[in-house]
Backbone and ligand atoms as CSV (ligand in chain L), in Angstrom:
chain,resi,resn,atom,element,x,y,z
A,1,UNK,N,N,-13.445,14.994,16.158
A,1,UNK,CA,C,-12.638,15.017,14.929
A,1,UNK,C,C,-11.223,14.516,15.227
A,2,UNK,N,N,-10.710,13.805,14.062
A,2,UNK,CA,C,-9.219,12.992,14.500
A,2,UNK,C,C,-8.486,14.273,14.188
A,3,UNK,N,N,-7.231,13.976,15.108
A,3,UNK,CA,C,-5.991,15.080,14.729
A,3,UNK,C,C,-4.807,14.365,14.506
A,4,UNK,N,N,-5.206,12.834,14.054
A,4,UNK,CA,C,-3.891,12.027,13.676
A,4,UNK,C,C,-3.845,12.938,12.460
A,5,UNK,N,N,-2.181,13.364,12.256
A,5,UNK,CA,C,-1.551,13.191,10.856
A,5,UNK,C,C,-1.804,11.981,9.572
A,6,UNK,N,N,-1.944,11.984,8.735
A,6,UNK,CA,C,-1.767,11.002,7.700
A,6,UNK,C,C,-0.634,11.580,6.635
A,7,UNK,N,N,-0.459,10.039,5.459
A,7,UNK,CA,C,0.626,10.529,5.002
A,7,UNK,C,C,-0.662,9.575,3.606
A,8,UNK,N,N,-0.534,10.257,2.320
A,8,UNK,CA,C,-0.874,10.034,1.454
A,8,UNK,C,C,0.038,9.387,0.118
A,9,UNK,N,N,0.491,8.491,-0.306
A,9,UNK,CA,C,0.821,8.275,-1.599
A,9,UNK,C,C,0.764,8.163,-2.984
A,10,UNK,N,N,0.754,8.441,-4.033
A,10,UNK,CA,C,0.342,8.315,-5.418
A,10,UNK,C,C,1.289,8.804,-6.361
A,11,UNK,N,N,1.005,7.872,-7.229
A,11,UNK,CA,C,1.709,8.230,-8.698
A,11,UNK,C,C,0.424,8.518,-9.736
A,12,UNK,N,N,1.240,8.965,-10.744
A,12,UNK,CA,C,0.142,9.097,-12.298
A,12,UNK,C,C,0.667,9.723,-13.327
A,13,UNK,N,N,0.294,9.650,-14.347
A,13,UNK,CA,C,0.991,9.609,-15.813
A,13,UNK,C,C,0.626,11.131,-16.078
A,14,UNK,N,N,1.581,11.802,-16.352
A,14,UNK,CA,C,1.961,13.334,-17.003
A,14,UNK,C,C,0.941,13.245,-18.294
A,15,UNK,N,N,-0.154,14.318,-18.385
A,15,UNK,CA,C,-0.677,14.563,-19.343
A,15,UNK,C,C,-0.176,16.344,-20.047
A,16,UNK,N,N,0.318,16.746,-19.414
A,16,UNK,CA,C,0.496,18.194,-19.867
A,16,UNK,C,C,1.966,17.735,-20.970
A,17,UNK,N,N,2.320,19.155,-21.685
A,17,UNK,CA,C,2.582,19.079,-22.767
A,17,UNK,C,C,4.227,18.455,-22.827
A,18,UNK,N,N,5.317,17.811,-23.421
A,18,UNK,CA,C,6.576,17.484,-23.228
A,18,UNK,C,C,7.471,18.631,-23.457
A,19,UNK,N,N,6.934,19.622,-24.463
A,19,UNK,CA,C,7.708,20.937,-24.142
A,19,UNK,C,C,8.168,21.382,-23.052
A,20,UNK,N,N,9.868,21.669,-22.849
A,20,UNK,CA,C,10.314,21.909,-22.051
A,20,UNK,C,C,9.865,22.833,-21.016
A,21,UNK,N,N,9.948,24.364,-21.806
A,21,UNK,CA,C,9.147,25.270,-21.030
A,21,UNK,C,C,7.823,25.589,-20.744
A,22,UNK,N,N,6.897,24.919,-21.668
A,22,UNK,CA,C,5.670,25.207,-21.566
A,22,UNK,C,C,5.566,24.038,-19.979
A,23,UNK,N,N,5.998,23.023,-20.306
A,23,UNK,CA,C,6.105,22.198,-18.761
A,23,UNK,C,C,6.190,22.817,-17.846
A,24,UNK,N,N,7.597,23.579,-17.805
A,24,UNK,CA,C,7.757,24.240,-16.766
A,24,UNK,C,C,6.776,25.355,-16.279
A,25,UNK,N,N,6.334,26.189,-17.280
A,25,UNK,CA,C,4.672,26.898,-16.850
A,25,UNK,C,C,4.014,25.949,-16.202
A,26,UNK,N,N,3.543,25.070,-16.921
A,26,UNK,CA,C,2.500,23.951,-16.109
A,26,UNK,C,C,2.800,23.617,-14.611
A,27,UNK,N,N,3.960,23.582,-14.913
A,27,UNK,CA,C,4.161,22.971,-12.702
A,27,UNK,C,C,4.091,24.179,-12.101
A,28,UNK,N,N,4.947,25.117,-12.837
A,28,UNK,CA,C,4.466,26.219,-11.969
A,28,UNK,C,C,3.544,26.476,-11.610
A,29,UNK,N,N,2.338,26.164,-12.117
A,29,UNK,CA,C,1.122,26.689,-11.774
A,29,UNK,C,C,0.653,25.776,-11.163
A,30,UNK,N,N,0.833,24.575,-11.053
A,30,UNK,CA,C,0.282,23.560,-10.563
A,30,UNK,C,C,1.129,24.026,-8.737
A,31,UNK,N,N,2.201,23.929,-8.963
A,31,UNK,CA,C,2.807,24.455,-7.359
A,31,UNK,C,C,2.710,25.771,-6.635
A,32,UNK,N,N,2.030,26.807,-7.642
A,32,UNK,CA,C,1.227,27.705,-7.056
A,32,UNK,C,C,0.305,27.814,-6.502
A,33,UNK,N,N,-0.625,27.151,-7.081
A,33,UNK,CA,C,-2.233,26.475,-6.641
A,33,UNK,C,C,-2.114,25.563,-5.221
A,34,UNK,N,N,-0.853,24.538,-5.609
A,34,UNK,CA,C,-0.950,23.515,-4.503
A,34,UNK,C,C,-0.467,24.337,-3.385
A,35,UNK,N,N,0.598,25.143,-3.660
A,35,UNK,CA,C,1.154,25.891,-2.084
A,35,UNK,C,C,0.152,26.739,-1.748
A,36,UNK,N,N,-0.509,27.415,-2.438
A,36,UNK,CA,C,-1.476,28.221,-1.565
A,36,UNK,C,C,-2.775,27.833,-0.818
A,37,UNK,N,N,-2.878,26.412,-1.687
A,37,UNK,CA,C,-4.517,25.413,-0.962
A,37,UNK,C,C,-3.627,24.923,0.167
A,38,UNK,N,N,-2.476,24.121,0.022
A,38,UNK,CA,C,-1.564,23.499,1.333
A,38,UNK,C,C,-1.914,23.982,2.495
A,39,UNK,N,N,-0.756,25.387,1.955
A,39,UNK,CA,C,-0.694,26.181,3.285
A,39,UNK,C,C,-2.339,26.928,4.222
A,40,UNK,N,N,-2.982,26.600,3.251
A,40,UNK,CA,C,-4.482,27.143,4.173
A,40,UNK,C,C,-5.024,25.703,4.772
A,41,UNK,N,N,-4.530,24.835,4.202
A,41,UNK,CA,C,-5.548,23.244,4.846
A,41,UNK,C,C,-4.485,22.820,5.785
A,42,UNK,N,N,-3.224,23.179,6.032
A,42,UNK,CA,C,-2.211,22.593,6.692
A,42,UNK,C,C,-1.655,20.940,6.038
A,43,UNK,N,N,-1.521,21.308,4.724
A,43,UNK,CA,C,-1.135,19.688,4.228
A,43,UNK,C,C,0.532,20.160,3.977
A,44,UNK,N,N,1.115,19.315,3.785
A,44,UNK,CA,C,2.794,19.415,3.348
A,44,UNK,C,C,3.120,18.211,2.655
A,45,UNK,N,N,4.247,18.202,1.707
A,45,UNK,CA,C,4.414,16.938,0.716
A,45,UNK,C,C,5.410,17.339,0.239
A,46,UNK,N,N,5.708,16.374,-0.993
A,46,UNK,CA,C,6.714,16.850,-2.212
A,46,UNK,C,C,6.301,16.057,-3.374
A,47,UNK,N,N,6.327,16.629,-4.441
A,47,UNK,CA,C,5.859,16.423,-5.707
A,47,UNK,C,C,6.826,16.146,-6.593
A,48,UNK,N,N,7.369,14.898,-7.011
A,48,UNK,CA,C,8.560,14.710,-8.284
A,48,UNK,C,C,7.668,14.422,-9.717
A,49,UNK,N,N,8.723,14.669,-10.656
A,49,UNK,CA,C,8.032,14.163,-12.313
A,49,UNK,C,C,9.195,13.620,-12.411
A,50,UNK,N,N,9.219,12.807,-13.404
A,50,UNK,CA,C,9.994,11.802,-13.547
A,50,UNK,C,C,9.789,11.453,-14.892
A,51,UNK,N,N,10.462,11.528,-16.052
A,51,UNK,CA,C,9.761,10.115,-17.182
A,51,UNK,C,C,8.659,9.888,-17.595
A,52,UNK,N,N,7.502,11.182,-17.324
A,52,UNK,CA,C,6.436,10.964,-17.770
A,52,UNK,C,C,5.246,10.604,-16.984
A,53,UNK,N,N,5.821,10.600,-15.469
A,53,UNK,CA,C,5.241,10.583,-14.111
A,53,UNK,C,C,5.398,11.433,-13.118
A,54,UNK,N,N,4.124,11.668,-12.425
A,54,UNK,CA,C,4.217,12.401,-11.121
A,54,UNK,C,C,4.050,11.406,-10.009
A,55,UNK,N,N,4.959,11.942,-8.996
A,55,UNK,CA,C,4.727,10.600,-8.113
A,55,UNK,C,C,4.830,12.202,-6.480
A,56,UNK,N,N,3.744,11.599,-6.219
A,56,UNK,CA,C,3.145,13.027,-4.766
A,56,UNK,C,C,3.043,12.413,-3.291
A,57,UNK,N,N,3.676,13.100,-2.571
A,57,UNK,CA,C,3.380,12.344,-0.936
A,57,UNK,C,C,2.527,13.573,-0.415
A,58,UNK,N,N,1.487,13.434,0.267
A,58,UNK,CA,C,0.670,14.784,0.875
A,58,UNK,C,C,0.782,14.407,2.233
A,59,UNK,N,N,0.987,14.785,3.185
A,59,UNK,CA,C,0.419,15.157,4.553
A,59,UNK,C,C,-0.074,16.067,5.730
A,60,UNK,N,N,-0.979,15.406,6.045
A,60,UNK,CA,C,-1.885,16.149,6.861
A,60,UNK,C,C,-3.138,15.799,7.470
A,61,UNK,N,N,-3.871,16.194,7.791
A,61,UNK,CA,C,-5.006,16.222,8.784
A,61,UNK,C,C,-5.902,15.054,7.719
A,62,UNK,N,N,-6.695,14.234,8.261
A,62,UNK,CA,C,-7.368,13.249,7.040
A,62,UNK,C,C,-8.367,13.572,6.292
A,63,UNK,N,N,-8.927,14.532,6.704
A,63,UNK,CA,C,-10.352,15.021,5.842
A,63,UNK,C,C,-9.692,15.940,4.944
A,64,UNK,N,N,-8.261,16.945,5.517
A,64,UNK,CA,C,-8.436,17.969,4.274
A,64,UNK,C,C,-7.128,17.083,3.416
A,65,UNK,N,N,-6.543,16.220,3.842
A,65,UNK,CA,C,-5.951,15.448,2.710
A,65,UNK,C,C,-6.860,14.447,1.819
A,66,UNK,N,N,-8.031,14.149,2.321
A,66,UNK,CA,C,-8.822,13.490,1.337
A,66,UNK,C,C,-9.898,14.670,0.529
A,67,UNK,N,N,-10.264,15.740,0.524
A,67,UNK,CA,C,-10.650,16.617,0.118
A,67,UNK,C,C,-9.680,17.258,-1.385
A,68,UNK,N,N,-8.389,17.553,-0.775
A,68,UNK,CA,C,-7.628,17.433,-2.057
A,68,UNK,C,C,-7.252,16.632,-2.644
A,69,UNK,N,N,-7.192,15.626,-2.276
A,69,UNK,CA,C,-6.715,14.561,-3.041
A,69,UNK,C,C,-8.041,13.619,-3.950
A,70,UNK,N,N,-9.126,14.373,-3.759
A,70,UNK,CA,C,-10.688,14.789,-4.704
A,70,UNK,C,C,-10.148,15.590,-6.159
A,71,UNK,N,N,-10.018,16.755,-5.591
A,71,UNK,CA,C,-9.851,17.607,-6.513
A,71,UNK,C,C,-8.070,16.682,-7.634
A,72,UNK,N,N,-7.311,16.554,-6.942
A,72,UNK,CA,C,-6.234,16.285,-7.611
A,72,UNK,C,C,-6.258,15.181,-8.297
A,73,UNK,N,N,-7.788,14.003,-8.060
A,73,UNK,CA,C,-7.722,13.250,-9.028
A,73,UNK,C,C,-8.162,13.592,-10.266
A,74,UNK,N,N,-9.705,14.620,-9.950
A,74,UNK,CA,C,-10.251,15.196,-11.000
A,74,UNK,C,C,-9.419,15.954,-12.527
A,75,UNK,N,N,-8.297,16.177,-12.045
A,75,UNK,CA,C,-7.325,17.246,-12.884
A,75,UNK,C,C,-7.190,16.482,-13.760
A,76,UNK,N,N,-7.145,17.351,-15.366
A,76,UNK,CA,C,-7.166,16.556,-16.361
A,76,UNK,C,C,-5.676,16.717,-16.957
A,77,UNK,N,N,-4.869,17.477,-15.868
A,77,UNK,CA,C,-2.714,17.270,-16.771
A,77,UNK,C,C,-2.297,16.390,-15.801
A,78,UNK,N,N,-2.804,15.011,-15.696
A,78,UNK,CA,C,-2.303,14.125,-15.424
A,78,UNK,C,C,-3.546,12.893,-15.553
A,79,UNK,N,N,-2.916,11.643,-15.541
A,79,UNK,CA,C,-4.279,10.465,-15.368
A,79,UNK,C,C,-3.787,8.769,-14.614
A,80,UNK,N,N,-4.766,8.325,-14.595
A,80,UNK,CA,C,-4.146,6.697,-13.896
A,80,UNK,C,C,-3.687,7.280,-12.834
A,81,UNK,N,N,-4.346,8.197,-12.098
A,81,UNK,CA,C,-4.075,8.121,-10.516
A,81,UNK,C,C,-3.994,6.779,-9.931
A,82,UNK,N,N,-3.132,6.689,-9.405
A,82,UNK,CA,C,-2.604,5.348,-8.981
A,82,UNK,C,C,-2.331,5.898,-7.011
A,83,UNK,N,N,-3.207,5.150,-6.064
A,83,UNK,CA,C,-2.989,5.552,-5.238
A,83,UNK,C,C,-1.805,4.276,-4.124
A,84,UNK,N,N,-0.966,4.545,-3.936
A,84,UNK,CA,C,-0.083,3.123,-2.985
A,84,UNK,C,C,-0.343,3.090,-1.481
A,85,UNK,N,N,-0.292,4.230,-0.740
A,85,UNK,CA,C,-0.661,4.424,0.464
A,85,UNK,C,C,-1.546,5.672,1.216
A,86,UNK,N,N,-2.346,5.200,2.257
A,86,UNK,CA,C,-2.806,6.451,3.103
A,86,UNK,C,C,-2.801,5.463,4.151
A,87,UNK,N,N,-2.101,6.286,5.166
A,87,UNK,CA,C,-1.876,5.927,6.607
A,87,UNK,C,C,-1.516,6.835,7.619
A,88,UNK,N,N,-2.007,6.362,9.015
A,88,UNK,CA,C,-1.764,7.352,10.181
A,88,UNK,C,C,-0.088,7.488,10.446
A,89,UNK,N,N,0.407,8.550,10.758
A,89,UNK,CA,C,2.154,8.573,10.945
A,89,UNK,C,C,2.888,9.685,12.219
A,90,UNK,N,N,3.574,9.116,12.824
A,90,UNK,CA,C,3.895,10.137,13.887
A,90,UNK,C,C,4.450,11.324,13.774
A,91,UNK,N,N,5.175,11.610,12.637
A,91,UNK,CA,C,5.273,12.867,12.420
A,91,UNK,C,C,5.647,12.891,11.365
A,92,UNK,N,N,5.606,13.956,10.348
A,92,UNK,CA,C,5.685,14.378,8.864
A,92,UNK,C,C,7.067,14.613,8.795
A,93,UNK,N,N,7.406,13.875,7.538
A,93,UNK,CA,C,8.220,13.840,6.798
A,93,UNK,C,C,8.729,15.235,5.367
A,94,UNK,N,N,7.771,16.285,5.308
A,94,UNK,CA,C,8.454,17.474,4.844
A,94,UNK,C,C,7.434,18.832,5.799
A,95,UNK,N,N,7.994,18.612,7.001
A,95,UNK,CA,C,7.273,19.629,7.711
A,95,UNK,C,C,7.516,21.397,7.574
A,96,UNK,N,N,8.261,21.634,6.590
A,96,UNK,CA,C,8.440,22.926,6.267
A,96,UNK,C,C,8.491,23.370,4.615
A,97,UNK,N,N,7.582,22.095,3.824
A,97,UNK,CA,C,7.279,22.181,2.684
A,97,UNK,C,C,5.708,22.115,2.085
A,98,UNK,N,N,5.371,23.065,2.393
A,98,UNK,CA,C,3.798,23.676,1.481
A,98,UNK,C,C,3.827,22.773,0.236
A,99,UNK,N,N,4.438,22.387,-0.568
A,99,UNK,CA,C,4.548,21.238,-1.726
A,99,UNK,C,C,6.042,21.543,-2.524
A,100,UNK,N,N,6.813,20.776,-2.176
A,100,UNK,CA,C,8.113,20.959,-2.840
A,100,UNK,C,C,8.177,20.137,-4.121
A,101,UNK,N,N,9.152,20.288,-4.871
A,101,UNK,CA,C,9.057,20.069,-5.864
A,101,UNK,C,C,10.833,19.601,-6.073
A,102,UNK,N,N,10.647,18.099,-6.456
A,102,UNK,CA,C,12.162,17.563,-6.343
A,102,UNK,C,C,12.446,16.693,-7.594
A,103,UNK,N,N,13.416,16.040,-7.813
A,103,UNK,CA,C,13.387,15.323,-9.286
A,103,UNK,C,C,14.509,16.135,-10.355
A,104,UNK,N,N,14.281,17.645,-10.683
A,104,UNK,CA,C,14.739,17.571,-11.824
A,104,UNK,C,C,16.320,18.475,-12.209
A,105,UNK,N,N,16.339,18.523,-10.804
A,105,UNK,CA,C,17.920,19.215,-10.777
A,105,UNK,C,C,19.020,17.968,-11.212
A,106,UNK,N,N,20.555,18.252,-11.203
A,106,UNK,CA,C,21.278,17.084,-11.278
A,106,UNK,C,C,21.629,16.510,-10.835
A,107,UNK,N,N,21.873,17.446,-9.177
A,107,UNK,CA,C,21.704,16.713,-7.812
A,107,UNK,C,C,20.538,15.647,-7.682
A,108,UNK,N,N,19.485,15.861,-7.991
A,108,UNK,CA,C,18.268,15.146,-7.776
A,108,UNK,C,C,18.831,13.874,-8.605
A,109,UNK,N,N,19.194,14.304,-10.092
A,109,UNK,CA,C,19.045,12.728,-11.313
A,109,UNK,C,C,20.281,12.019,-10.769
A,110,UNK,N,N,21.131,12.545,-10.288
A,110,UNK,CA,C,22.519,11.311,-9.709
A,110,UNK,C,C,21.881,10.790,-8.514
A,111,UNK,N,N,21.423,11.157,-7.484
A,111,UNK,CA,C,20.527,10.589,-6.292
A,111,UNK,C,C,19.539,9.430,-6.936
A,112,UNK,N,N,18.709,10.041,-7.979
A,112,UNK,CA,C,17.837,9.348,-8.078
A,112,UNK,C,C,18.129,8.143,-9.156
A,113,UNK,N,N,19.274,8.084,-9.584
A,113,UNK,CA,C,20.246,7.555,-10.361
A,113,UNK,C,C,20.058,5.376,-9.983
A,114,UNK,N,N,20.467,5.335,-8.571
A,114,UNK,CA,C,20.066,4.030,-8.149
A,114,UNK,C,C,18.717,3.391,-7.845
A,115,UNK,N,N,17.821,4.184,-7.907
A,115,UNK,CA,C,16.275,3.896,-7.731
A,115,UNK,C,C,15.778,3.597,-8.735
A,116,UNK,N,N,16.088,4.577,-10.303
A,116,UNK,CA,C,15.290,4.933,-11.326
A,116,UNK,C,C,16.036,3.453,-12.458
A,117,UNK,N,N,14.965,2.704,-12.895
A,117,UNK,CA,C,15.081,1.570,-13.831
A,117,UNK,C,C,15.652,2.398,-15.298
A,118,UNK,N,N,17.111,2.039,-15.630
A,118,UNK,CA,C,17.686,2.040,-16.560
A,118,UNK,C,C,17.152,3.741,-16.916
A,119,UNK,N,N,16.459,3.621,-18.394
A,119,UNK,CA,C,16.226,4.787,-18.822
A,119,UNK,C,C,14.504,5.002,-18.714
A,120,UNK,N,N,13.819,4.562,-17.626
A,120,UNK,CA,C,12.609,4.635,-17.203
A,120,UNK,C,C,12.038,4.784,-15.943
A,121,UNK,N,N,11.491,5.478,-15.683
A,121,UNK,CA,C,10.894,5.537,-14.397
A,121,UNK,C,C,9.544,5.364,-14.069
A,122,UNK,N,N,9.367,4.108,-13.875
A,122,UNK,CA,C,8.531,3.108,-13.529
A,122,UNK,C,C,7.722,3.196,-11.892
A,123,UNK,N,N,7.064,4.135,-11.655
A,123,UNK,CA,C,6.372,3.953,-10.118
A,123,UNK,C,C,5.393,3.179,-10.060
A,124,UNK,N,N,4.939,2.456,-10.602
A,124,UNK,CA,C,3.992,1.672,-9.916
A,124,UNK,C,C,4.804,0.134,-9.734
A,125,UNK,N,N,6.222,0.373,-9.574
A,125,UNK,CA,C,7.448,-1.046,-9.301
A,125,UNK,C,C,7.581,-0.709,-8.193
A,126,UNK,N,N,6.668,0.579,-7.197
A,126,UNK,CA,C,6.990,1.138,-6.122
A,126,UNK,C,C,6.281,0.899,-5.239
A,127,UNK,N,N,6.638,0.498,-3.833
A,127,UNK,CA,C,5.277,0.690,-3.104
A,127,UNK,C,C,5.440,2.064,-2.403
A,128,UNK,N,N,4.364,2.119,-1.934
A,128,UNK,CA,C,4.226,3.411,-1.014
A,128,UNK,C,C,5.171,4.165,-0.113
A,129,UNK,N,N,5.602,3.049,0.356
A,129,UNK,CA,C,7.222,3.504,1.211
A,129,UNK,C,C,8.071,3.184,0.516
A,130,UNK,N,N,8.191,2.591,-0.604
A,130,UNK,CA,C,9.456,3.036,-1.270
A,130,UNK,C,C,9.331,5.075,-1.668
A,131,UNK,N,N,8.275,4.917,-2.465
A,131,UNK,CA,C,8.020,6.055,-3.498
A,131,UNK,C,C,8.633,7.106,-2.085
A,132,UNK,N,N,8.009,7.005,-0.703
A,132,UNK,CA,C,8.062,8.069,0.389
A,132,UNK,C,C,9.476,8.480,0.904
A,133,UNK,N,N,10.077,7.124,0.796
A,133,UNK,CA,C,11.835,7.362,0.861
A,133,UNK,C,C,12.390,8.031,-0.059
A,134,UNK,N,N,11.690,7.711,-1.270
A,134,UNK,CA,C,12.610,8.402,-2.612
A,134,UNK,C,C,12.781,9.982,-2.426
A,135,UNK,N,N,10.875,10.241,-2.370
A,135,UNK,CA,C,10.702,12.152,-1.928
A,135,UNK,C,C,11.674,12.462,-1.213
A,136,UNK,N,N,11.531,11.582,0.161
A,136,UNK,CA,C,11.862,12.475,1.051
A,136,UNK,C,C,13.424,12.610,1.196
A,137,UNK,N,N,14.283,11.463,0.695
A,137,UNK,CA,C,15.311,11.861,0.678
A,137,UNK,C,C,15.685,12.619,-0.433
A,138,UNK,N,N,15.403,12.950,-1.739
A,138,UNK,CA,C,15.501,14.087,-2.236
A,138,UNK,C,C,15.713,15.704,-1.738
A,139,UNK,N,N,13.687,15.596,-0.929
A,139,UNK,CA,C,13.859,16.926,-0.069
A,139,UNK,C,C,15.239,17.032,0.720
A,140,UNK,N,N,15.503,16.256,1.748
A,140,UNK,CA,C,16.363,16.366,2.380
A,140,UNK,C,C,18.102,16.845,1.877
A,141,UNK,N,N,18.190,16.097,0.071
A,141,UNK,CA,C,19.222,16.475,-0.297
A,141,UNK,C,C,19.303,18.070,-1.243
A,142,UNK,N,N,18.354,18.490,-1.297
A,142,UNK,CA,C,17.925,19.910,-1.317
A,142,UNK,C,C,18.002,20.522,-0.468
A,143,UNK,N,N,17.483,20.889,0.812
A,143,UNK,CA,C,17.641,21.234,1.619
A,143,UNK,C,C,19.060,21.265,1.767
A,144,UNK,N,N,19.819,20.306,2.095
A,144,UNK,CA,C,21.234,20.755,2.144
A,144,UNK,C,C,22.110,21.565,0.968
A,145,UNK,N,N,21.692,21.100,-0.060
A,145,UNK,CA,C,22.065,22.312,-0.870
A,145,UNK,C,C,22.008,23.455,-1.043
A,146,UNK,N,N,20.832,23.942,-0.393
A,146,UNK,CA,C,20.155,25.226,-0.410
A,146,UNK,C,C,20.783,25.766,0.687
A,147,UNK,N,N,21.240,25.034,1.932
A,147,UNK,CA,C,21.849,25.638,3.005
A,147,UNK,C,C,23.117,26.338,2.424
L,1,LIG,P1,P,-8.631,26.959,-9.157
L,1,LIG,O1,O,-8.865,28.369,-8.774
L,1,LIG,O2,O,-9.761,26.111,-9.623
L,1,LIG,O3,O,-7.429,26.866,-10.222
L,1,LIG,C1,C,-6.112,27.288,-9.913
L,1,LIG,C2,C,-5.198,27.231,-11.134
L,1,LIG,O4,O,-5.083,25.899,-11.635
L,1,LIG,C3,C,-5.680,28.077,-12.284
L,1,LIG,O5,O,-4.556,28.691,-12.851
L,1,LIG,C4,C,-6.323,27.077,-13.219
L,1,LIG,O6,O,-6.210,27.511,-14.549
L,1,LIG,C5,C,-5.490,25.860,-13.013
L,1,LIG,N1,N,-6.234,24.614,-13.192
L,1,LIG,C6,C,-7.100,24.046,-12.335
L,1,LIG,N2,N,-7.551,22.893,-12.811
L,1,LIG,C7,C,-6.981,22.723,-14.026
L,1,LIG,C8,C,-7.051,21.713,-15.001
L,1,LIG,N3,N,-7.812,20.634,-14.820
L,1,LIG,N4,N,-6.313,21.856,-16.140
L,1,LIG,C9,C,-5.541,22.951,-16.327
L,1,LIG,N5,N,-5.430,23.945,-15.420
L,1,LIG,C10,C,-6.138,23.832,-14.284
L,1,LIG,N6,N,-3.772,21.032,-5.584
L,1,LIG,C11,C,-3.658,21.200,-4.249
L,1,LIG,O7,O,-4.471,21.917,-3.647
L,1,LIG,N7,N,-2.661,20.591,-3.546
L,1,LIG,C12,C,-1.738,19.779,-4.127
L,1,LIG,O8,O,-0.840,19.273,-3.466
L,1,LIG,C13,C,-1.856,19.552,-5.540
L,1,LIG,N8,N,-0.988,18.755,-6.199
L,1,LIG,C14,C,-1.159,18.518,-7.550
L,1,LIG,C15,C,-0.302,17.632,-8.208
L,1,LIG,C16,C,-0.470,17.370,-9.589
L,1,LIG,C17,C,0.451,16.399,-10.270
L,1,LIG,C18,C,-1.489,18.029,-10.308
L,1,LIG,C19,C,-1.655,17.768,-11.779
L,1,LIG,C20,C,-2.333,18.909,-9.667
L,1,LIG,C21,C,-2.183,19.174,-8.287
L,1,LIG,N9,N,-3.009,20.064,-7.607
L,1,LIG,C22,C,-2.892,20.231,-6.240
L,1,LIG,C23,C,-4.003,20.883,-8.331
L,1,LIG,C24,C,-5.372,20.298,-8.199
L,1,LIG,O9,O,-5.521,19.235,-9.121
L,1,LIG,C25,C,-6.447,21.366,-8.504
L,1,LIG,O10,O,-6.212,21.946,-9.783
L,1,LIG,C26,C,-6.412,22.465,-7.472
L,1,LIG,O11,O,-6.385,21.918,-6.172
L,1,LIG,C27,C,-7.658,23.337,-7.655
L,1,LIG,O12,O,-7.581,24.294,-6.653
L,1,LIG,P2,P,-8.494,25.591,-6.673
L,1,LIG,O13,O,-9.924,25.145,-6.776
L,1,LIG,O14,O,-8.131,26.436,-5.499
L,1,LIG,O15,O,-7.934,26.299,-7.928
């Protein structure tokens, strides 16, 4: 069995509701589910919404990142899984995040301010390592905030 790491990419179009808070239920539960399957398969990532998009980096072991990433196409609050990358990587890029969740603070929208097209956010203008820079420097500018 391989014990390379992989790093997974994808975007896809928000099907759950535009209500503010009922949204916010929805991810919640969606980042409940994902942190508790994560942390038992050993996957780690970060998850942004954006404009009507989710755009997800997963990593981890290759069978149990392709196993969820089964189930996460199947889900019907989102669609047009759009996948950009899966590849082997030397070491993970949110190694102390079970599935974080970045994007919608204000820290996040001024960061994400030079990436994001005018008043749209367009990921499939992304490739795979773009979308992976975007996450991860997010996480990273969280993380310092939180410090
Ligand atoms: P279950 O016990 O089947 O369900 C857990 C919870 O999710 C329950 O509250 C259930 O009501 C709800 N739920 C499940 N499927 C649906 C659905 N289709 N519509 C509405 N509610 C539903 N899962 C991961 O394991 N890791 C991830 O990183 C991950 N990222 C996701 C990112 C996005 C954008 C979305 C939309 C989903 C993601 N999921 C992730 C969830 C994934 O799609 C599956 O719902 C989940 O993995 C099922 O896990 P389970 O069988 O343990 O949960």
């Amino acid at each position: 069995m391989s014990t390379e790491t992989y790093r997974l990419v994808y975007y896809s179009r928000n099907l759950t509701t535009d209500d503010g808070e009922t949204f916010a239920a929805e991810v919640k539960d969606i980042l409940e589910t994902s942190r508790a399957n994560n942390e038992r398969d050993g996957i780690t990532g970060a998850l942004m919404f954006n404009a009507g998009c989710f755009a997800q980096v997963l990593e981890g072991p290759l069978d149990v990142v392709e196993v969820a990433f089964e189930r996460i196409q199947q889900d019907d609050r989102h669609s047009d899984v759009s996948l950009l990358a899966m590849e082997p990587i030397a070491e993970r890029s949110f190694p102390n995040w079970a599935m974080g969740f970045v994007g919608l603070s204000d820290l996040d929208a001024a960061r994400f301010a030079d990436v994001a097209v005018a008043s749209d956010f367009d990921p499939s203008r992304f490739s795979g390592d773009k979308l992976h820079s975007i996450l991860r420097d997010l996480a990273v500018e969280e993380e310092r905030a939180a410090a």
